[in-house]
C-alpha positions in Angstrom: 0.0 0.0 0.0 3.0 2.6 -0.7 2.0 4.5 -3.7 -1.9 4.8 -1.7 -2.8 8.1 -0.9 -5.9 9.0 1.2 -7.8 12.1 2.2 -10.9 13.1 3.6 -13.5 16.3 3.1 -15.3 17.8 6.0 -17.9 15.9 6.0 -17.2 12.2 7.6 -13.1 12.7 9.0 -14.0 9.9 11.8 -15.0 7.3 9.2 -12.2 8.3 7.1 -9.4 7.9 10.2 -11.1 4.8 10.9 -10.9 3.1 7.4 -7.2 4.3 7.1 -6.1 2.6 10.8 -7.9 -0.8 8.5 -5.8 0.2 5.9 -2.8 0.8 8.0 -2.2 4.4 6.4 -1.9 7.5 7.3 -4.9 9.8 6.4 -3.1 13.1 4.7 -4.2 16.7 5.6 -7.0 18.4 3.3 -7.1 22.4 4.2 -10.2 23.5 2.9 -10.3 27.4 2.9 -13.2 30.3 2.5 -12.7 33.5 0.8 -14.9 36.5 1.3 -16.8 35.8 -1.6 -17.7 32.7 -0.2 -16.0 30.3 -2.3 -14.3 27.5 -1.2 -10.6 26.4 -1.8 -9.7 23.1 -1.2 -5.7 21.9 -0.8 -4.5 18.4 -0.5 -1.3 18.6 1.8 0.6 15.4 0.7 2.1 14.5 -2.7 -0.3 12.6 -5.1 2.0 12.5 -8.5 1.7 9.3 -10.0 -0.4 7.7 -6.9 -3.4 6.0 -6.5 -5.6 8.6 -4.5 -8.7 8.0 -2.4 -10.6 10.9 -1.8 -13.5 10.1 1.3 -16.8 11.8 1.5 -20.2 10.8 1.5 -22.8 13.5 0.5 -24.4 14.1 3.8 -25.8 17.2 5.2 -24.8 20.2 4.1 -25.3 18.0 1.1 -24.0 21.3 -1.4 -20.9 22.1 0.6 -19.3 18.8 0.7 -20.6 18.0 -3.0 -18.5 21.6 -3.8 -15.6 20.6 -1.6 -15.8 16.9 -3.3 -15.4 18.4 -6.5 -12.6 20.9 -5.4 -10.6 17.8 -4.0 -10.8 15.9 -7.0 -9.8 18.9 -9.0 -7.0 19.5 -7.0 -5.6 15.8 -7.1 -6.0 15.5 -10.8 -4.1 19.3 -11.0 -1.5 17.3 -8.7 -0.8 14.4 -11.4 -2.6 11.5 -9.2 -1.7 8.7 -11.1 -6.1 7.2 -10.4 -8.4 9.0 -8.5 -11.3 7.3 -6.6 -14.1 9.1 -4.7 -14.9 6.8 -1.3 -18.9 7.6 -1.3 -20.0 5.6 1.3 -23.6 7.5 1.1 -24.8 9.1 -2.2 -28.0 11.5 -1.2 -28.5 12.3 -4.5 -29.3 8.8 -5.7 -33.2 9.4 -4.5 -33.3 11.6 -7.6 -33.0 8.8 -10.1 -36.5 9.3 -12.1 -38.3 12.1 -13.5 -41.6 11.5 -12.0 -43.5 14.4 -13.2 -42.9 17.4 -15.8 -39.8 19.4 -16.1 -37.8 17.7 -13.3 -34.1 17.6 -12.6 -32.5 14.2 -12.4 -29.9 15.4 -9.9 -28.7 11.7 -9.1 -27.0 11.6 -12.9 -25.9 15.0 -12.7 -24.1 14.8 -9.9 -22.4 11.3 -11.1 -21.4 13.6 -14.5 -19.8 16.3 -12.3 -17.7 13.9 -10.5 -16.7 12.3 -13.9 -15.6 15.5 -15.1 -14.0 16.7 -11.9 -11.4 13.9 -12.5 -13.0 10.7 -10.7 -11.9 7.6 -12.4 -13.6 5.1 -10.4 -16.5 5.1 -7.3 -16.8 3.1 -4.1 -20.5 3.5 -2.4 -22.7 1.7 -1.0 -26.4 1.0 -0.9 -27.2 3.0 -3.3 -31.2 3.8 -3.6 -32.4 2.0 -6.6 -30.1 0.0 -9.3 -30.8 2.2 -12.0 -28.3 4.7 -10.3 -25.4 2.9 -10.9 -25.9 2.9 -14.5 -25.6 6.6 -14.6 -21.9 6.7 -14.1 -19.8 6.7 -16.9 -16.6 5.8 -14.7 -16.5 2.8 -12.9 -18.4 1.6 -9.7 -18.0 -0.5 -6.5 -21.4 -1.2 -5.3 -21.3 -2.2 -1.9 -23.8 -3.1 1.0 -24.0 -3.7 4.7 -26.5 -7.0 4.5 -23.3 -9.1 6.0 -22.5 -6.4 8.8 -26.5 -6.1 9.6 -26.9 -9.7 9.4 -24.0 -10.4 12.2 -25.5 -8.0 14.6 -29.2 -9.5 14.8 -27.8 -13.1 14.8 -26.6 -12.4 18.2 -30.4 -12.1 18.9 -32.8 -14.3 19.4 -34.1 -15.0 15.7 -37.0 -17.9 16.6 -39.6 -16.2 15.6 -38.3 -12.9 14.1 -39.6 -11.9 10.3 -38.4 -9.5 8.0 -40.2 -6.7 6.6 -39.6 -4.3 4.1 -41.5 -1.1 4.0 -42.4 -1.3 0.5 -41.6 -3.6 -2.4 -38.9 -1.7 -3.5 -36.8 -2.6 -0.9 -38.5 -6.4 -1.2 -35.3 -8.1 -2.4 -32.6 -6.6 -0.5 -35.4 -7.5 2.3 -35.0 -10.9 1.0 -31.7 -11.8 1.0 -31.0 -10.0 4.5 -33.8 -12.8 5.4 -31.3 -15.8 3.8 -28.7 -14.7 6.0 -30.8 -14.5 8.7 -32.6 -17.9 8.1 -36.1 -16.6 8.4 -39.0 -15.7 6.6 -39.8 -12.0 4.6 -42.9 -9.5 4.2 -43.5 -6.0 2.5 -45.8 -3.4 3.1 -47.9 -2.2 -0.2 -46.8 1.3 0.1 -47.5 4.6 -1.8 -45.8 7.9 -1.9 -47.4 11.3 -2.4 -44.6 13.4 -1.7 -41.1 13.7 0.4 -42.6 12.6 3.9 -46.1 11.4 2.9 -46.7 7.9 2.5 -49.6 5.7 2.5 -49.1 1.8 3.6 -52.3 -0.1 3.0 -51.2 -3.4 4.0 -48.6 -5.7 4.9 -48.0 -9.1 2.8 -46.8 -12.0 4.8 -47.3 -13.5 8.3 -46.3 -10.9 10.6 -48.7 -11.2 13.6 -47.2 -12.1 16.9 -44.0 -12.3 15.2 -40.7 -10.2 16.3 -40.4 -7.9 13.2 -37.4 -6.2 11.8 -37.8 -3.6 9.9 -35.5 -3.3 6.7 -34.8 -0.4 4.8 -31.4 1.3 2.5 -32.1 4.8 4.9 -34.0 6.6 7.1 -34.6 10.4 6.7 -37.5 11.8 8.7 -38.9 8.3 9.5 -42.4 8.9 7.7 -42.0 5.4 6.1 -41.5 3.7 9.0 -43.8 5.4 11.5 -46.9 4.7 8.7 -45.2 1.2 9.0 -45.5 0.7 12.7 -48.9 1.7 12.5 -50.3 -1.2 9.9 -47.5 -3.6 12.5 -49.4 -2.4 15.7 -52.8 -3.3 14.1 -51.6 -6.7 13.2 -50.6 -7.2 16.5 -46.6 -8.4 16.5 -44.8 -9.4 19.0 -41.9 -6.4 19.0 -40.1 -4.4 16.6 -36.8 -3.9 15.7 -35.7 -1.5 12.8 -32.4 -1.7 10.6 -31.0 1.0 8.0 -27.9 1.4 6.1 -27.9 5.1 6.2 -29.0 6.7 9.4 -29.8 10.4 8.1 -32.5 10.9 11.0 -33.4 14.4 9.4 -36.2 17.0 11.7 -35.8 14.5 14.9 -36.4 11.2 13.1 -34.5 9.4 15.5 -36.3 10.7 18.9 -39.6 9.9 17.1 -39.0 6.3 16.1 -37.3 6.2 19.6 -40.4 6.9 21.5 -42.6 4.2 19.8 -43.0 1.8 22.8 -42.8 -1.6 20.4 -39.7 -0.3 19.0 -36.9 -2.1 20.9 -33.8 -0.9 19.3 -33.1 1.1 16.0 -29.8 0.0 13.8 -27.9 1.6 11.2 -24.3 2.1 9.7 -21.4 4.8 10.2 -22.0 5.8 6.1 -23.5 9.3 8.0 -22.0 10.8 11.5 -25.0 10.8 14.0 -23.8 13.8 16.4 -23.6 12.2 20.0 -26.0 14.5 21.2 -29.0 13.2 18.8 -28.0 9.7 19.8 -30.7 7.7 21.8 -30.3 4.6 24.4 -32.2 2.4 21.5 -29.9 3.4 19.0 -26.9 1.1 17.8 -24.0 1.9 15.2 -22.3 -0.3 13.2 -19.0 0.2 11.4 -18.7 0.0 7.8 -14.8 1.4 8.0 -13.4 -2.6 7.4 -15.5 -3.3 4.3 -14.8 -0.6 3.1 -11.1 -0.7 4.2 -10.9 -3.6 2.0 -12.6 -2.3 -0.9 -9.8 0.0 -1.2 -7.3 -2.4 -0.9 -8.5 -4.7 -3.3 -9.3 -1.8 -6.0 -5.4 -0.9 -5.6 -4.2 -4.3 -5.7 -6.4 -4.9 -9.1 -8.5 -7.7 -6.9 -12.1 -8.4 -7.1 -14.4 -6.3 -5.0 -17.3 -8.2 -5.9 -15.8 -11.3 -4.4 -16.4 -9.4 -1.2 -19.8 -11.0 -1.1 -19.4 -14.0 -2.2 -21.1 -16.8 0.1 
């Protein structure tokens, strides 16, 4: 791992440190500076000529900023004569823009993927990504990862006799499914329908969920209007407890005190991708660490190995 060189933006420097002590690498300086106009300025502070460079920053909130200061690093390291460039995006928020679903709309989640493309990315690492469709819109390369295996682990130290999965809509069906193979037990999927950003409708659930100890599966959570309309159609079909899993905890407008006050909810589950500030974090709440996947994602894209052999069973 000599000729790696890795650097982090603003917006997730603890995952980045983390997936560098994996890597056994130092993670290099990035001074990012503001000029009275506002713009930003963005400096990588370690040599990158002829190197294999791994810029880390998932799009989190302020989702603009570290978009800018994304683009501003990659910029810089392909000004600096990095010998590959690839951008470490554990969690892309503009993948929910993947359709145009009604007249004269933006479709930010392949605009975004051009921008980095011309910024100088040649390759991407993310994972979960919100629908499939999003990874075609790349025209550089792309590591699709997930956080089934890392899930899975944690909720097989539970008891799993007579636990169910369910996914809140059929979207999210067969990622619901094979996170119920590695759990060896059976799936449901609420018939859901969305009117807008944090209106949704779930008319039903399909499967046997009653008396059963659910766990809710879904790639994020946001404000939580999902899975609060979820619990609702669960607490009339009378289960047994609740348990609720995400990739990406974004817990946007109090999300996570909400879904932490609903008294059949017994714990709430989700992935470093995006920093939860320790002062929004509840006693239900429980982070997992995606630093050593993605730790060796890296290593194998710089050793030219298969990342897709990563999940292999």
């Amino acid at each position: 791992m000599r000729d790696i060189a890795v650097f982090s933006g603003s917006a997730h420097p603890e995952l980045a440190a983390e997936v560098c002590s994996h890597l056994d690498v130092p993670l290099h300086p990035t001074q990012v500076d503001r000029f009275a106009n506002d713009c930003l300025q963005v400096q990588l502070q370690a040599n990158c000529r002829d190197r294999d460079v791994f810029l880390i920053q998932p799009l989190v909130a302020p989702v603009q900023e570290n978009l800018v200061e994304l683009l501003l690093m990659l910029d810089a390291a392909r000004g600096a004569s990095a010998g590959r460039i690839t951008v470490v995006m554990p969690h892309y928020a503009y993948a929910r823009s993947d359709k145009k679903d009604g007249p004269r709309i933006s479709i930010g989640a392949r605009l975004v993927a051009d921008l980095m493309a011309t910024a100088g990315a040649c390759r991407v690492l993310t994972m979960a990504l919100h629908s499939p469709q999003v990874h075609g819109f790349f025209s550089v390369p792309v590591d699709h990862l997930h956080a089934l295996r890392e899930l899975a682990a944690h909720f097989r130290a539970t008891d799993l006799s007579n636990a169910v999965v369910v996914s809140p809509d059929l979207g999210n069906a067969k990622e619901a499914a094979a996170f119920a193979r590695l759990l060896g037990v059976p799936v449901a999927a609420g018939a859901k329908q969305r009117f807008s950003d944090d209106r949704v409708s779930i008319s039903s659930v399909i499967g046997e969920v009653a008396g059963r100890d659910v766990i809710v599966l879904d790639d994020e959570i946001a404000k939580g209007s999902t899975v609060l309309e979820l619990l609702e159609r669960l607490r009339e079909l009378q289960v047994a407890s609740v348990r609720v899993a995400c990739t990406h905890g974004l817990f946007a407008s109090g999300a996570l005190k909400r879904l932490s006050d609903q008294p059949e909810v017994k714990e709430i589950v989700c992935t470093n991708t995006v920093p939860i500030p320790r002062g929004e974090r509840t006693q239900k709440l429980t982070v997992l660490s995606i630093a050593p996947a993605v730790a060796e994602a890296m290593r194998r894209i710089h050793n030219g190995e298969s990342v897709s052999a990563l999940f292999d069973a």
